[in-house]
N, C-alpha and C positions, 0 to 999 in steps of 0.2 A: 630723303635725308637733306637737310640745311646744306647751303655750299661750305666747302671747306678751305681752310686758308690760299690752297693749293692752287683752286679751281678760282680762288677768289685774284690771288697771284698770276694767273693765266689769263684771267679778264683785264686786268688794269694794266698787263703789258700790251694788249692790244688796244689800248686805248693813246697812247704814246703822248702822256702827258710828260713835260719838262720838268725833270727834276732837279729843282734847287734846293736841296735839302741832302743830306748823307745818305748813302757811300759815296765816295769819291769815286768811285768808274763810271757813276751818272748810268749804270747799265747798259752803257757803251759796249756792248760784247766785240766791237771790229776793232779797240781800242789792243787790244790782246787775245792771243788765239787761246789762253788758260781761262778766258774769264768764261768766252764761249760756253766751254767745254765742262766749266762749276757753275754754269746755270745764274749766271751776272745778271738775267736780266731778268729775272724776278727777285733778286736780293735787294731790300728796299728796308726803311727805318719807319718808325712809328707814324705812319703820314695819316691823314683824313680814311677813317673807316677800316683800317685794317687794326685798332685795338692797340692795348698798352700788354705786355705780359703782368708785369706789376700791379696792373686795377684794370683788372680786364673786365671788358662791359658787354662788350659786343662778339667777335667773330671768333677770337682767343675764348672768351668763357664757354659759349656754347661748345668749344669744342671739348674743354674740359669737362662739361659736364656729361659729355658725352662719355668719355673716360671712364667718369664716376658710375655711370651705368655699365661700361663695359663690364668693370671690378668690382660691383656692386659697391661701393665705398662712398661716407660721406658727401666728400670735397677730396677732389684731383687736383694736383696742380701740372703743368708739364714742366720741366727742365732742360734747359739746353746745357748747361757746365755737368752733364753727367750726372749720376746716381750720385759723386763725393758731392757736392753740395746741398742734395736735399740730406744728407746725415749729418754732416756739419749744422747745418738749418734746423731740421728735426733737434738736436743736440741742446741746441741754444734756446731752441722755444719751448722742450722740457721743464731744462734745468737753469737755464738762463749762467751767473757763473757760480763757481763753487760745488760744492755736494757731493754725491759721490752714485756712483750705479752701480747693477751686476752687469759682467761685461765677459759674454763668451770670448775665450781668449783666440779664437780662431778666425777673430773678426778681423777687417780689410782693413788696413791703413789708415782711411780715411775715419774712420771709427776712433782709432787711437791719438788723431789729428784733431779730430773736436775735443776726445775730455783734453788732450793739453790747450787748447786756446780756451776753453771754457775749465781751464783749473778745475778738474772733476776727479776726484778721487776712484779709481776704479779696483770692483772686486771681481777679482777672474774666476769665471767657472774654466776649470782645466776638462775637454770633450775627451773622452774615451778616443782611444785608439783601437779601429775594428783591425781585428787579428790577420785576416786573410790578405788585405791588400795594403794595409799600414798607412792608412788617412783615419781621418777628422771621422768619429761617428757623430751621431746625432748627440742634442743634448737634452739630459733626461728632466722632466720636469719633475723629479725628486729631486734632484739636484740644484734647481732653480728655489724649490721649497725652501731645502736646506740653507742657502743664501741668503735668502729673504728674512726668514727668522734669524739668523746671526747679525745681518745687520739690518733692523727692522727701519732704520731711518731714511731707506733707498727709497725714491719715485722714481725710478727708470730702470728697464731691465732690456739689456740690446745681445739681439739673437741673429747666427744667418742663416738660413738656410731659404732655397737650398747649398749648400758651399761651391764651390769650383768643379768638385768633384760628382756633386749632384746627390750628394748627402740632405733627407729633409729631416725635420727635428717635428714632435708633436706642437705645432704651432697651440693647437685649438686647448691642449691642456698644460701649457707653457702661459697662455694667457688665462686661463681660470685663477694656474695660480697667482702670476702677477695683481688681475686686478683683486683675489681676495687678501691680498696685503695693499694695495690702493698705490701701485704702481704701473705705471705704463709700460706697454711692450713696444719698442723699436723692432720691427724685423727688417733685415737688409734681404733683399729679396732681388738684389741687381740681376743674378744670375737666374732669376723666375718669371720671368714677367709672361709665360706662357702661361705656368699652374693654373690650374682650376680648369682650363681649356681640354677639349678634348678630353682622352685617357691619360691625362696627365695627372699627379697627384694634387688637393687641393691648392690653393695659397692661402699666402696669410692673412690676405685680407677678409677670405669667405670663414678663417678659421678664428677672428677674431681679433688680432692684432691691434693697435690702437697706432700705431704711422707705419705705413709700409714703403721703403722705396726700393723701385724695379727701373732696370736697365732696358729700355726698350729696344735697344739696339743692339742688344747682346745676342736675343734669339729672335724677335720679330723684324718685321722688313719696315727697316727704321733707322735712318744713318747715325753714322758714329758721336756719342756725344748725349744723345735723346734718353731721357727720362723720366720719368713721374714720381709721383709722393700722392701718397695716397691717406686720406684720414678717414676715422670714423668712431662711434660713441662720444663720450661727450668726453673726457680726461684730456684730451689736449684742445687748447684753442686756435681755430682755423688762421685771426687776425695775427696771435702771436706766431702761427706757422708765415705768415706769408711776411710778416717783417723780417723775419729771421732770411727768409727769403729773398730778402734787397738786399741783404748784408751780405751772402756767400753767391749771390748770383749775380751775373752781368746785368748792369743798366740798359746795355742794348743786345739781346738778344735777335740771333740771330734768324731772320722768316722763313728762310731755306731747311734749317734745321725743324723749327716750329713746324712749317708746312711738311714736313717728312713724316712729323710725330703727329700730327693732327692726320693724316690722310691713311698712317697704319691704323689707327685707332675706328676711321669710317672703314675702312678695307674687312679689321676684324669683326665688325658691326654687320657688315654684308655677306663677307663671304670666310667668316673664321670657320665655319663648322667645317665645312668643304677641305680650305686649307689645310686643316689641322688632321681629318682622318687621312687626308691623303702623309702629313709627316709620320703621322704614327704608322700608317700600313708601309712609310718605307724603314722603318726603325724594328717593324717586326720581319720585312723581308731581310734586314743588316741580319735581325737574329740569327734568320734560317742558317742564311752563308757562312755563318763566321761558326756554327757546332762543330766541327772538322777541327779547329784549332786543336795542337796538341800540346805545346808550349806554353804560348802565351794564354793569357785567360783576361776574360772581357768583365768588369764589375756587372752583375746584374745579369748577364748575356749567356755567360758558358761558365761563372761559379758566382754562388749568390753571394752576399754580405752573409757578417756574422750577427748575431741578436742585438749587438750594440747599435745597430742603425735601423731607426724607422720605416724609412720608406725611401725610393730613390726614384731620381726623374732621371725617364729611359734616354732624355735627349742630350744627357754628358757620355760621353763613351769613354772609359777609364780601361786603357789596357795594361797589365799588368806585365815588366818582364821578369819579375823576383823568380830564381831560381832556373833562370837560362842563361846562354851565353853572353847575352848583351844589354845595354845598361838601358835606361828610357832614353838617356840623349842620343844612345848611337841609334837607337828603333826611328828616333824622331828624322836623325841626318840622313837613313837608309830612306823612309820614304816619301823625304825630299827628292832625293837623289833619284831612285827608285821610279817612284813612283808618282812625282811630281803631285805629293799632297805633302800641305804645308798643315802640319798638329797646331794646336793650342797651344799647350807648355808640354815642356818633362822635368820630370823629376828623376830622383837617383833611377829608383826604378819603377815608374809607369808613367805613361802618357796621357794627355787628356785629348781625343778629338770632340770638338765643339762643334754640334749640328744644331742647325734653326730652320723657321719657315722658309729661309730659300734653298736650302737642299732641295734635292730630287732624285728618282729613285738612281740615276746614275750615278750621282756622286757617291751615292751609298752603296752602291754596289764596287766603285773603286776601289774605293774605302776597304769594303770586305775582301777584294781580290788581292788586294796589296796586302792585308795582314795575311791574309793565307799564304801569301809566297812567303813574305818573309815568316812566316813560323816552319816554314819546309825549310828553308834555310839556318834557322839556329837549331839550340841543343839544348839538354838539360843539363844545368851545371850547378855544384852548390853553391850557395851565397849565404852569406850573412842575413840574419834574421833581421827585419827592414826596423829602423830607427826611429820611434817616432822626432821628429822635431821640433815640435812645442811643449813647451816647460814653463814652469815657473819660478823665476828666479828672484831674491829677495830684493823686496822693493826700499832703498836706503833713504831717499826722496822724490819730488816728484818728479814729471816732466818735467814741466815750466823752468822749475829749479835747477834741472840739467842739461837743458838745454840753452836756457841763458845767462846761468853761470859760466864763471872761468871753466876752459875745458883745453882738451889740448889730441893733438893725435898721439896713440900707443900701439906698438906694434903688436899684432895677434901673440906675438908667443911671449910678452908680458904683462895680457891684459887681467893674468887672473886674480883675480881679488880687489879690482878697481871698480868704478862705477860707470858705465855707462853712460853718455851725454847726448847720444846719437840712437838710432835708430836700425837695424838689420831683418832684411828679408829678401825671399827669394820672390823676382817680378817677371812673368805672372804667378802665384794670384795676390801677393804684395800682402801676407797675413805675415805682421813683425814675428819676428825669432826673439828680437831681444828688445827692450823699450827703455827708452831713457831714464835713468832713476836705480835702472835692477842691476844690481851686484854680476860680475861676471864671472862666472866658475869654470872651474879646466871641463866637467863635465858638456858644457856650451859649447866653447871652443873649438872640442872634439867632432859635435856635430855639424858645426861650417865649418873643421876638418872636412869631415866624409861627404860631405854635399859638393862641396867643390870638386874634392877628387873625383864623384860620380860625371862631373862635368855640369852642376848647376848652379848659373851665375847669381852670385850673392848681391844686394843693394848695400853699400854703407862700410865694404869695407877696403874700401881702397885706400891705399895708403897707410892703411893700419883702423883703429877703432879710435872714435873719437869718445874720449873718458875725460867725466873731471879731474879738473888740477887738484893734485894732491893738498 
């Protein structure tokens, strides 16, 4: 294999040439004992032979195209400003401004960040609610159908999966329908950049998809921050991808982070097969351990989904507490406390543990011995049949218009019947509750009521809710 940034990075520090050019620590690691220890002395700027990310010719391309073999996909790019920039980017090289898309409403933030800076009109597919554990099911591509002919003048249709929860959607017949109404498929795939690996469920890119981007850092051994965007077929153009790509992405990218994402992408090249039976044989030892639960109930594990969900990637671990003693956030504080594992998020009630390729079988076996205690520990208790959270509430104008219009803060117990100017969700996984534009009802209200009381912290409303001026 070609040297990689990494290797390439490791060479030229031993070379101890003077650096007069950016960063300012001149890779002086004795300058400070933090720079040491963040690897100062390969963090370097666009100098002689290490490549542009922007018009990359040489040691940055071939790394990318390697990428593009890895994913089988047109053209790769990498990302160091995380997955939100290539959807932002992706967004803009679409649709450029104006227009409008179909827009799974269960989408991240950053999704709802681009149609407002790109004034895009969005039409929400509302995802089923799977019965058993009260999330996001997948979304049905009759449903996409149905959208598409309602409003036939859409080119862009933005799906995710898999979600937080590890919900995947029929990518491959989601994009049949998309491109036979001569629309592109965005899938957010942050939380997938395994799929297709291993016995994992496919991804979207082998399923079709027309821009895919994936979090590499979310489940692969790839630091915080690292991403890709993936293209292929012909409906989106590469050049207007990568301009979009100087707009939402840093001028100087960082070679530490590059070199992290370029050296997972050789690692998966050489040794993923290996890698990955070994995650999956410890994701089916988690299974063994954790059939004894008698409480708590594991998505996928110890009770399945209901029909409304496709297919699920075994590497989210969703544990349910609906109908026990204790709520997700106190499960989450117990095996902190406990058990010194720190979860993903909670919700009212369930948890997400988030495993990736650096687990090992002991963590997972933690993992299992800590919910087994604590399920000896609680009880069965009734509860409230679980809420879904997302709605659709009437849209009076746009973002744009609400958020830089006159606005003002209002206190939650008189916001009902005003408009929204601002933005609400629960972070992680930052999917809005409520979006700028949409009328707000007691029926909302209610539900970051009960979210809160479960103990999970809301974004957006402190101080009250920001609503336009009357």
């Amino acid at each position: 294999m070609d040297e990689t940034l990494f290797m390439a990075l490791q060479r030229y520090g031993r070379e101890d040439a003077i650096p007069m050019h950016m960063p300012g620590h001149k890779r002086n690691e004795a300058l400070a004992p933090y720079l040491k220890a963040l690897g100062a002395g390969l963090d370097i700027t666009e100098i002689d032979g290490f490549d542009d990310l922007h018009g990359a010719e040489g040691i940055l391309r071939r790394g990318m195209e390697r990428a593009a073999q890895l994913w089988g996909a047109k053209r790769s790019f990498y990302l160091v400003n995380g997955s939100t920039c290539g959807i932002l980017a992706a967004i803009h090289a679409v649709l450029g401004q104006g227009g409008s898309a179909i827009v799974a409403r269960n989408c991240h933030k950053s999704v709802y960040h681009g149609l407002e800076l790109c004034g895009i009109t969005p039409h929400f597919l509302l995802p089923p609610v799977e019965s058993r554990f009260g999330i996001c099911a997948s979304i049905a591509p009759a449903e996409v159908e149905r959208a598409l002919q309602t409003h036939p003048d859409v080119r862009l249709v933005i799906v995710t999966s898999p979600t937080y929860e590890g919900v995947v959607s029929d990518i491959r017949a989601i994009a049949d329908v998309a491109h036979r109404h001569h629309a592109v498929l965005l899938v957010d795939e942050a939380h997938g950049a395994h799929l297709g690996m291993g016995n994992f469920p496919a991804g979207a890119v082998a399923c079709g998809a027309d821009v895919v981007i994936q979090s590499a850092h979310k489940t692969l051994p790839s630091l915080t921050q690292t991403a890709l965007l993936h293209l292929q077929g012909e409906l989106v153009d590469p050049e207007r991808v990568a301009h979009s790509l100087e707009i939402f992405e840093t001028s100087s990218p960082s070679y530490l982070l590059m070199a992290s994402l370029d050296s997972c992408v050789a690692l998966l090249l050489e040794q993923g097969q290996h890698l990955l039976q070994e995650w999956n044989a410890s994701l089916q030892a988690f299974g063994q351990e954790v059939r004894s639960l008698q409480h708590l109930r594991i998505l996928g594990y110890t009770a399945a989904p209901d029909s409304s969900v496709y297919a699920l990637d075994p590497s989210k671990i969703v544990i349910s507490t609906a109908g026990t003693s204790v709520t997700g956030p106190e499960l989450m504080g117990s095996l902190r406390k406990e058990a010194n594992i720190e979860l993903e998020m909670a919700a009212s009630d369930y948890v997400i543990a988030m495993t990736g390729m650096g687990d090992t079988a002991d963590t997972f076996h933690a993992l299992a011995r800590a919910l087994c205690k604590a399920d000896r520990m609680i009880q069965t208790s009734p509860s409230a049949a679980v809420r879904p959270a997302l709605q659709l509430p009437r849209r009076l104008c746009s973002a744009q218009e609400a958020v830089f219009g006159a606005r003002e803060k209002c206190p939650l117990d008189k916001a009902a019947g005003r408009v929204s100017a601002g933005y609400v969700w629960a972070y992680p996984p930052g999917i809005p509750l409520l979006v700028p534009g949409e009328e707000i009802d007691a029926a909302l209200l209610s539900v970051f009521k009960g979210l809160q009381e479960s103990g999970v912290s809301l974004r957006g409303l402190s101080g009250g809710l920001w609503v336009r001026k009357a």
